[in-house]
Backbone atoms as SQL, in Angstrom:
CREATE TABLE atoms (id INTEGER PRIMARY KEY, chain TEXT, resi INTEGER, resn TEXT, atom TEXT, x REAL, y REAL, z REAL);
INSERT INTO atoms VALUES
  (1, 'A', 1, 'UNK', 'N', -28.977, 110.878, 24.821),
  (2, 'A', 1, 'UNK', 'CA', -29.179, 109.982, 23.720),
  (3, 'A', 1, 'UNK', 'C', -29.749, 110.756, 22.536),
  (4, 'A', 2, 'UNK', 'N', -29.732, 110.301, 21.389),
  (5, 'A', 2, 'UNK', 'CA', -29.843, 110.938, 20.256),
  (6, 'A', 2, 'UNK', 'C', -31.086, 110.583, 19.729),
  (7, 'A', 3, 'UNK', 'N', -32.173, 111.122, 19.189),
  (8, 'A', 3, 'UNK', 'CA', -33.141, 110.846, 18.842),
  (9, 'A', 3, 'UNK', 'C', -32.723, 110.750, 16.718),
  (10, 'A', 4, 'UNK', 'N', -33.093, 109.883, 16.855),
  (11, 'A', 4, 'UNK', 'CA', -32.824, 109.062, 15.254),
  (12, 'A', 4, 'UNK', 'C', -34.243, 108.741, 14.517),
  (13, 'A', 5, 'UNK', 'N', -35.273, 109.087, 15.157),
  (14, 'A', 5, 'UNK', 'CA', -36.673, 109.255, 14.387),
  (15, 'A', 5, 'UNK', 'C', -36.588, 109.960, 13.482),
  (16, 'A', 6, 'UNK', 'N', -36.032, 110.980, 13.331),
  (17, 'A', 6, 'UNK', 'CA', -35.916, 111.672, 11.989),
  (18, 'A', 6, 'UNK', 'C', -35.639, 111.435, 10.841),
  (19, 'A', 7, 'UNK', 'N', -34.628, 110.648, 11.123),
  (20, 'A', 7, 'UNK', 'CA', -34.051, 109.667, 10.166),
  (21, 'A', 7, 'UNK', 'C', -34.742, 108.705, 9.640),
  (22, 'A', 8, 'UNK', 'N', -35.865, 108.103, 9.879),
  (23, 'A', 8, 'UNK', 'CA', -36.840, 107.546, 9.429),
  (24, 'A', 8, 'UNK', 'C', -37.539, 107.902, 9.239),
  (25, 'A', 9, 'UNK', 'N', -38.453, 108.377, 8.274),
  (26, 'A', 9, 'UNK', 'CA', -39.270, 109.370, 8.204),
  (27, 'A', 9, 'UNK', 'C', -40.304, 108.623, 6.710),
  (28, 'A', 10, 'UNK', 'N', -41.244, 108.431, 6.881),
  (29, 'A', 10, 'UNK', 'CA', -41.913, 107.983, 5.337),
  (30, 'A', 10, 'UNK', 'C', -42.900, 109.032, 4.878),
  (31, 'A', 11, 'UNK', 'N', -42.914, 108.603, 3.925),
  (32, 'A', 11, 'UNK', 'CA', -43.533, 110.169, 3.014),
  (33, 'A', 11, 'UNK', 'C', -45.197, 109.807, 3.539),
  (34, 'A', 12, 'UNK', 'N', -45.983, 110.857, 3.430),
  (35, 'A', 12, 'UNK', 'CA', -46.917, 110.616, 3.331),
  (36, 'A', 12, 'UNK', 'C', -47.781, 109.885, 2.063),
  (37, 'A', 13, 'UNK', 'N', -48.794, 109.276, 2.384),
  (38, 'A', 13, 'UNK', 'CA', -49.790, 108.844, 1.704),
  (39, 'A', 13, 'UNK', 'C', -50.444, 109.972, 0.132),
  (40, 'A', 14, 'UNK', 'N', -50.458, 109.104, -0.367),
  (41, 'A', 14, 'UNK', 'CA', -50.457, 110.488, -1.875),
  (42, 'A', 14, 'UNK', 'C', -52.190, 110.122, -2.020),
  (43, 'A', 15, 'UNK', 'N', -52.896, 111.220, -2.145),
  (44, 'A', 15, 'UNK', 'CA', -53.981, 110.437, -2.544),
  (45, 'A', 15, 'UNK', 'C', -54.362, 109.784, -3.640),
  (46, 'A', 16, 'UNK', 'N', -55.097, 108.993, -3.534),
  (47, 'A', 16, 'UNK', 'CA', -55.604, 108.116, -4.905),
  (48, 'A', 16, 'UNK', 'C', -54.519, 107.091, -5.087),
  (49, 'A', 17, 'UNK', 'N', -53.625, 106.492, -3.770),
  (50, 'A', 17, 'UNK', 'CA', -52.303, 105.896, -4.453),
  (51, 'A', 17, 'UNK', 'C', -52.888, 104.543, -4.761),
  (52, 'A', 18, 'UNK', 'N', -53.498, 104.087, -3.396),
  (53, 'A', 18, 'UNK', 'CA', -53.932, 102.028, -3.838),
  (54, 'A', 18, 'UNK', 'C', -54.660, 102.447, -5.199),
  (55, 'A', 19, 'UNK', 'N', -55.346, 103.443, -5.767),
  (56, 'A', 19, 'UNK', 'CA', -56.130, 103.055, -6.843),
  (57, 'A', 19, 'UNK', 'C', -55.255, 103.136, -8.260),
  (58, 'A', 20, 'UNK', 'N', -53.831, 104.026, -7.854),
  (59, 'A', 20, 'UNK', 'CA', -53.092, 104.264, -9.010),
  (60, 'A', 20, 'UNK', 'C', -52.593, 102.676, -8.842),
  (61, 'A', 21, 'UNK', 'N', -51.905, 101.908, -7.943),
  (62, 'A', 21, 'UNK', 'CA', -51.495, 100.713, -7.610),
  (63, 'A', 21, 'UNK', 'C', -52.191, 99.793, -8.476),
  (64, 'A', 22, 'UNK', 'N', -53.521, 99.690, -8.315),
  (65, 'A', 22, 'UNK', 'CA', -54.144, 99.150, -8.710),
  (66, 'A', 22, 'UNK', 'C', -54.626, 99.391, -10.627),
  (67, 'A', 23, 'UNK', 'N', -54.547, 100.597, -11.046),
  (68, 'A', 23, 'UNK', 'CA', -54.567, 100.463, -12.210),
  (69, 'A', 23, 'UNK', 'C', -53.111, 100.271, -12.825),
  (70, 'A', 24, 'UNK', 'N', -52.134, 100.393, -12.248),
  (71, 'A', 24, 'UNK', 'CA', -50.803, 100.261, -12.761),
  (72, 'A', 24, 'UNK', 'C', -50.993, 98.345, -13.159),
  (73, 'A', 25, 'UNK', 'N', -51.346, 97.645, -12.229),
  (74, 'A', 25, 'UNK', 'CA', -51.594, 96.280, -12.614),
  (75, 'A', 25, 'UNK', 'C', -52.056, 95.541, -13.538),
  (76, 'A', 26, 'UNK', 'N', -53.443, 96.533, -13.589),
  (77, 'A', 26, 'UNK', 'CA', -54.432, 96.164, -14.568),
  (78, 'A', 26, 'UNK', 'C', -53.325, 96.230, -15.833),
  (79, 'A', 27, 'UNK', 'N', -53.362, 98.012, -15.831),
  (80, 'A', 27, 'UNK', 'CA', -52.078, 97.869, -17.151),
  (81, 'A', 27, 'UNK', 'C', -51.197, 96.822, -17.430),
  (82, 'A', 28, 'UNK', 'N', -50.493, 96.322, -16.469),
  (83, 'A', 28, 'UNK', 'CA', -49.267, 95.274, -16.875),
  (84, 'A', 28, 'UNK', 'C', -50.032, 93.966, -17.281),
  (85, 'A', 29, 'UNK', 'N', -51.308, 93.679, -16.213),
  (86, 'A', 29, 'UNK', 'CA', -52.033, 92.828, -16.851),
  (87, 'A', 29, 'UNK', 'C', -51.945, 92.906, -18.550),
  (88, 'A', 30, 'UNK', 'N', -53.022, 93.987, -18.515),
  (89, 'A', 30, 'UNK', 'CA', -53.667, 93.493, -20.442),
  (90, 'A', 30, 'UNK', 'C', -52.579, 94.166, -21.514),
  (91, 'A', 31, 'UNK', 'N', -50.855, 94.546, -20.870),
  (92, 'A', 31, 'UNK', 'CA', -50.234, 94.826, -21.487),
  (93, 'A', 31, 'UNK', 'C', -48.815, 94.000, -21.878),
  (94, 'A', 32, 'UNK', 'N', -49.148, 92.885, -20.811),
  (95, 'A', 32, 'UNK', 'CA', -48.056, 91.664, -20.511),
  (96, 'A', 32, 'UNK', 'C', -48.921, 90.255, -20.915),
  (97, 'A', 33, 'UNK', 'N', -49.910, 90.100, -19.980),
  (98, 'A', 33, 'UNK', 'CA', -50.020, 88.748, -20.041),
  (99, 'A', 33, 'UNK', 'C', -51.474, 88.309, -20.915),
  (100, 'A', 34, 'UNK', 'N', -51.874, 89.718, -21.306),
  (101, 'A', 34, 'UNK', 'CA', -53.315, 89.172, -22.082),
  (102, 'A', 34, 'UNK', 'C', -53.244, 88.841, -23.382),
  (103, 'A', 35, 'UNK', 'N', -52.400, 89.769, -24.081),
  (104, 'A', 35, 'UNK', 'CA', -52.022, 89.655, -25.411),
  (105, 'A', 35, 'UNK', 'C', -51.677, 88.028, -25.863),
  (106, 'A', 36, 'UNK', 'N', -50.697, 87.482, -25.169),
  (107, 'A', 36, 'UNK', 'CA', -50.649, 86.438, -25.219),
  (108, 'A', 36, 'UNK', 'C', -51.514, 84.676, -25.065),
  (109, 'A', 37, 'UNK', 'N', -52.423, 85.244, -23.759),
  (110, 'A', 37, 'UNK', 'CA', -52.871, 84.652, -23.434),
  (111, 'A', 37, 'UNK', 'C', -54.387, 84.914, -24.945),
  (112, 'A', 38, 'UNK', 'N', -54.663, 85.982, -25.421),
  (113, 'A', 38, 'UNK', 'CA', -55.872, 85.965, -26.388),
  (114, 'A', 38, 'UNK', 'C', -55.445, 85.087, -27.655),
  (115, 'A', 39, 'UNK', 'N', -54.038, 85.267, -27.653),
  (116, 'A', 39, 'UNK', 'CA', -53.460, 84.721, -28.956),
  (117, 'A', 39, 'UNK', 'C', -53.526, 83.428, -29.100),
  (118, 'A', 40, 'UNK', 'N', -53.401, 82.616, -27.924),
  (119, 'A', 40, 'UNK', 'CA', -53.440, 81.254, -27.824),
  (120, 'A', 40, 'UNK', 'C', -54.806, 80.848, -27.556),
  (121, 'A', 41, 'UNK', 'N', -55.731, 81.491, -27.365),
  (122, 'A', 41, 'UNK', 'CA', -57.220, 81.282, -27.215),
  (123, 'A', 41, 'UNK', 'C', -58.074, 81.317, -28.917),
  (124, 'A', 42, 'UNK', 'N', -57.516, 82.271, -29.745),
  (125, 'A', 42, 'UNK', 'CA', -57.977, 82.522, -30.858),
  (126, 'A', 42, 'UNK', 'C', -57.130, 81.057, -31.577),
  (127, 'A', 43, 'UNK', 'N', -55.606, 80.881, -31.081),
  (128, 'A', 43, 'UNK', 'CA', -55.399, 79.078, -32.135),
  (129, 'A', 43, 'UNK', 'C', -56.084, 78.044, -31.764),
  (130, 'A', 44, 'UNK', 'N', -56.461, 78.350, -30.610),
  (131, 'A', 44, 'UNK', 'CA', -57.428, 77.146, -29.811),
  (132, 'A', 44, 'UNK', 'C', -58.666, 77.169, -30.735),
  (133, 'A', 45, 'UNK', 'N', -59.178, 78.452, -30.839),
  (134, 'A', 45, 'UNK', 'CA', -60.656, 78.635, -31.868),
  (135, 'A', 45, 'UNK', 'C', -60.464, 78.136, -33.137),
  (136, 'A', 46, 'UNK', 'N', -59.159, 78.820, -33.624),
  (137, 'A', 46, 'UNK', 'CA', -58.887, 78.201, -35.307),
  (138, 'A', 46, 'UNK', 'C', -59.174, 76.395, -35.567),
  (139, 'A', 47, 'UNK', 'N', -58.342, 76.001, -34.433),
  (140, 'A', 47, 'UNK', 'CA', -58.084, 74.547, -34.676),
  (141, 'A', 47, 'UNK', 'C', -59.628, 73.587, -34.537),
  (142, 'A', 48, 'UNK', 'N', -60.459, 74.439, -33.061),
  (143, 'A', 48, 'UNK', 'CA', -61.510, 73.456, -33.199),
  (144, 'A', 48, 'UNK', 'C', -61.988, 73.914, -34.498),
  (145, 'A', 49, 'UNK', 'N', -62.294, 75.433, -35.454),
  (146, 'A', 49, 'UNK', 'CA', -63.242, 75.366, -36.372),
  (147, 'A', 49, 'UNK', 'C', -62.528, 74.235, -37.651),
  (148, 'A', 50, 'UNK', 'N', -61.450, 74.027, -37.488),
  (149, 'A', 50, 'UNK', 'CA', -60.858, 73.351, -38.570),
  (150, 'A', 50, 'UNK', 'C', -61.407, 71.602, -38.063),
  (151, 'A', 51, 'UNK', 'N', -61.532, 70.913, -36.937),
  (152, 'A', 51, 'UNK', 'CA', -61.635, 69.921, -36.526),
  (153, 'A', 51, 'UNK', 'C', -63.163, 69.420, -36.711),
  (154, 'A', 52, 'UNK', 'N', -63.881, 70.696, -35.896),
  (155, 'A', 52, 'UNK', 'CA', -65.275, 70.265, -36.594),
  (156, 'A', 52, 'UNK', 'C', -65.730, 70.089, -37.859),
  (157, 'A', 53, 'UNK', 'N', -65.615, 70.529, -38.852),
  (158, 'A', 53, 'UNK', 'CA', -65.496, 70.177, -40.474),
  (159, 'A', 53, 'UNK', 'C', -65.395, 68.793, -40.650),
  (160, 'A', 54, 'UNK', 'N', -63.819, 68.214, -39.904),
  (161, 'A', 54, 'UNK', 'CA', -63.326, 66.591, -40.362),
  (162, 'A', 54, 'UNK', 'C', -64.999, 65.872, -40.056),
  (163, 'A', 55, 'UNK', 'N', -64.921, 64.641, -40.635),
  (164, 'A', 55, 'UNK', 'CA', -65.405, 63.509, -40.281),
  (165, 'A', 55, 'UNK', 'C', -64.884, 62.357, -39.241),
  (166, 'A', 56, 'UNK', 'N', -65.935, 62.307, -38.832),
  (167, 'A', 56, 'UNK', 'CA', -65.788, 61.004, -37.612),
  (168, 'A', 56, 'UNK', 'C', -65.116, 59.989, -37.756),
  (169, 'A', 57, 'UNK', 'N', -64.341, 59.609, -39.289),
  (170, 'A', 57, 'UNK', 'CA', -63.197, 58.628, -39.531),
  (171, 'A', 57, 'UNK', 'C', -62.032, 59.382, -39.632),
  (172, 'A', 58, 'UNK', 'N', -61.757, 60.894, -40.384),
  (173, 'A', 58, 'UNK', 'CA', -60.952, 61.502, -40.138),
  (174, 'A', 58, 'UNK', 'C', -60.300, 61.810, -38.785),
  (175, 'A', 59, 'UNK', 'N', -61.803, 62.483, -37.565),
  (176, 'A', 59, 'UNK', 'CA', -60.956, 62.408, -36.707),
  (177, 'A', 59, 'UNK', 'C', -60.150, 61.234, -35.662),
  (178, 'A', 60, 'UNK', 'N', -61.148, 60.279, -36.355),
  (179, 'A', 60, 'UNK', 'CA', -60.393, 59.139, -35.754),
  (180, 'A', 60, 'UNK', 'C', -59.022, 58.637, -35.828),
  (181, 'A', 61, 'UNK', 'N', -58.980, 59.237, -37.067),
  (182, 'A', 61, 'UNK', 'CA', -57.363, 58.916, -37.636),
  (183, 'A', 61, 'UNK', 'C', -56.437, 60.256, -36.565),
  (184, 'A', 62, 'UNK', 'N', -56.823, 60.947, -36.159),
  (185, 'A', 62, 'UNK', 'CA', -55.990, 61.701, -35.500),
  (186, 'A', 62, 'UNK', 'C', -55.721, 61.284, -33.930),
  (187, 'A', 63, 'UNK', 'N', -56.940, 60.691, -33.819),
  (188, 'A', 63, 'UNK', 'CA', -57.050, 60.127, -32.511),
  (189, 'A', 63, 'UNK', 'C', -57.705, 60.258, -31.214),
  (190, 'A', 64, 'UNK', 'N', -58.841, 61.348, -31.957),
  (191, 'A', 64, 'UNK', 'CA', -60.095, 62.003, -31.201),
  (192, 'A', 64, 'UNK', 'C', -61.389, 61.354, -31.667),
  (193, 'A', 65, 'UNK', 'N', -61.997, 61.395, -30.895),
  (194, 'A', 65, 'UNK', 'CA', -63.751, 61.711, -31.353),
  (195, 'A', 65, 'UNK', 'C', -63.984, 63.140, -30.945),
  (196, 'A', 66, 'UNK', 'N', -65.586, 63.180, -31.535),
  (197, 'A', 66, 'UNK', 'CA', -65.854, 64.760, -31.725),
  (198, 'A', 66, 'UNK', 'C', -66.193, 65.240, -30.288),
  (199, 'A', 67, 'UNK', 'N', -66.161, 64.659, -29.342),
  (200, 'A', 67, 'UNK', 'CA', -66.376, 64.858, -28.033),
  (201, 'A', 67, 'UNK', 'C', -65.048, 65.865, -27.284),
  (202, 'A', 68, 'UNK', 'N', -64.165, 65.146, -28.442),
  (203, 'A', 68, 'UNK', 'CA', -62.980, 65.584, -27.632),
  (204, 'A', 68, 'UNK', 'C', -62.069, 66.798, -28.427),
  (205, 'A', 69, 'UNK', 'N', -63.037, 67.279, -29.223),
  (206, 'A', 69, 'UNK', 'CA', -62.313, 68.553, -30.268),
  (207, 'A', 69, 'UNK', 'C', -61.826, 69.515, -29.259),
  (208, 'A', 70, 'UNK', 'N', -62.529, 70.010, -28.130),
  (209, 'A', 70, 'UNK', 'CA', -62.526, 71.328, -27.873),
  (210, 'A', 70, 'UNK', 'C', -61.164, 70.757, -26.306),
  (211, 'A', 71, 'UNK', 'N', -61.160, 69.724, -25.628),
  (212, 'A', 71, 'UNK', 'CA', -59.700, 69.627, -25.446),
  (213, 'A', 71, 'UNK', 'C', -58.526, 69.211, -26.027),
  (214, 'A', 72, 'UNK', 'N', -58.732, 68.474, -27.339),
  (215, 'A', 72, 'UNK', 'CA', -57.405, 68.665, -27.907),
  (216, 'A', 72, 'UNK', 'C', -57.062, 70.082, -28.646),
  (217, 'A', 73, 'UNK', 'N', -57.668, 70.625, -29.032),
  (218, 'A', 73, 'UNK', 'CA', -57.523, 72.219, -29.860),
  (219, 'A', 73, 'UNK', 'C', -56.612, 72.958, -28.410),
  (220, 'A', 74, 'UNK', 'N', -57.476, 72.944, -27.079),
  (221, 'A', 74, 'UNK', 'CA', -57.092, 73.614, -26.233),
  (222, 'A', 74, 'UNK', 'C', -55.690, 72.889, -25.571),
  (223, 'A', 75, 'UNK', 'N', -55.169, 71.919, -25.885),
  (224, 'A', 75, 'UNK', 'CA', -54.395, 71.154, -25.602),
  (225, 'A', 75, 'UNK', 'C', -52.792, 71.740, -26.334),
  (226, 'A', 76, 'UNK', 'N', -53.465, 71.828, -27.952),
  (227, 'A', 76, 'UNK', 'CA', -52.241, 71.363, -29.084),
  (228, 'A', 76, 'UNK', 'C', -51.813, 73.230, -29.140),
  (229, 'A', 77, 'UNK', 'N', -53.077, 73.983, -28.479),
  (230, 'A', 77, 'UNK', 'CA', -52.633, 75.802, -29.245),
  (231, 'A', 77, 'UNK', 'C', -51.893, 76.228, -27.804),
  (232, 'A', 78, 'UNK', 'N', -51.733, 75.275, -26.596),
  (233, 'A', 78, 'UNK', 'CA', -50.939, 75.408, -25.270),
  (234, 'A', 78, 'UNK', 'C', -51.772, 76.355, -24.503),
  (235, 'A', 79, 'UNK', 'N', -53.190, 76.225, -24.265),
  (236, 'A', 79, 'UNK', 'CA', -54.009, 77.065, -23.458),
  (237, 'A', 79, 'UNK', 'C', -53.811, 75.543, -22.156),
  (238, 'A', 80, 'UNK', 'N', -53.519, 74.853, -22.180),
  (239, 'A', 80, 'UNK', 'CA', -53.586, 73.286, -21.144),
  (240, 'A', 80, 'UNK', 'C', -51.940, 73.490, -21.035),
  (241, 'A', 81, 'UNK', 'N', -51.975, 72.771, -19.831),
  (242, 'A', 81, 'UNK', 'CA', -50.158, 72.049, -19.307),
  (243, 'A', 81, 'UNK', 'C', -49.350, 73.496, -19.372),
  (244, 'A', 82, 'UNK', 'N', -49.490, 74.258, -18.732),
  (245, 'A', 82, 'UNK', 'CA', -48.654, 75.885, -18.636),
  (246, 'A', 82, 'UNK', 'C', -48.463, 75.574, -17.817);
């Protein structure tokens, strides 16, 4: 019979690999999904500083009270319902 172990053969272990693994992620992290995700955090900021200003009949006319600035901002800049 033929021995076919050879044929399978995996490389060895490189050192430092889980930690390269692991910074390769990080990278795709804050190079994929953070950018985006800061961008919609900073319209979230714009909108409440613009909301707090209104008045309590203004925001009524929108359809908030001031209780509720900081989830509709986070609502309307799409940091909610993803």
């Amino acid at each position: 019979m033929t021995d076919h172990s050879i044929l399978n053969q995996t490389l060895p272990k490189l050192p430092f690999e889980e930690e390269a693994h692991l910074i390769t992620r990080v990278l795709k992290f804050f190079g994929a999904f953070s950018p985006r995700a800061i961008g919609t955090a900073i319209n979230a900021q714009y909108i409440t500083e613009n909301l707090v200003d209104l008045s309590d009949a203004q925001l009524a006319e929108i359809g908030i009270d001031r209780t509720g600035i900081a989830a509709y901002a986070a609502k309307t800049a799409g940091l909610l319902d993803r």
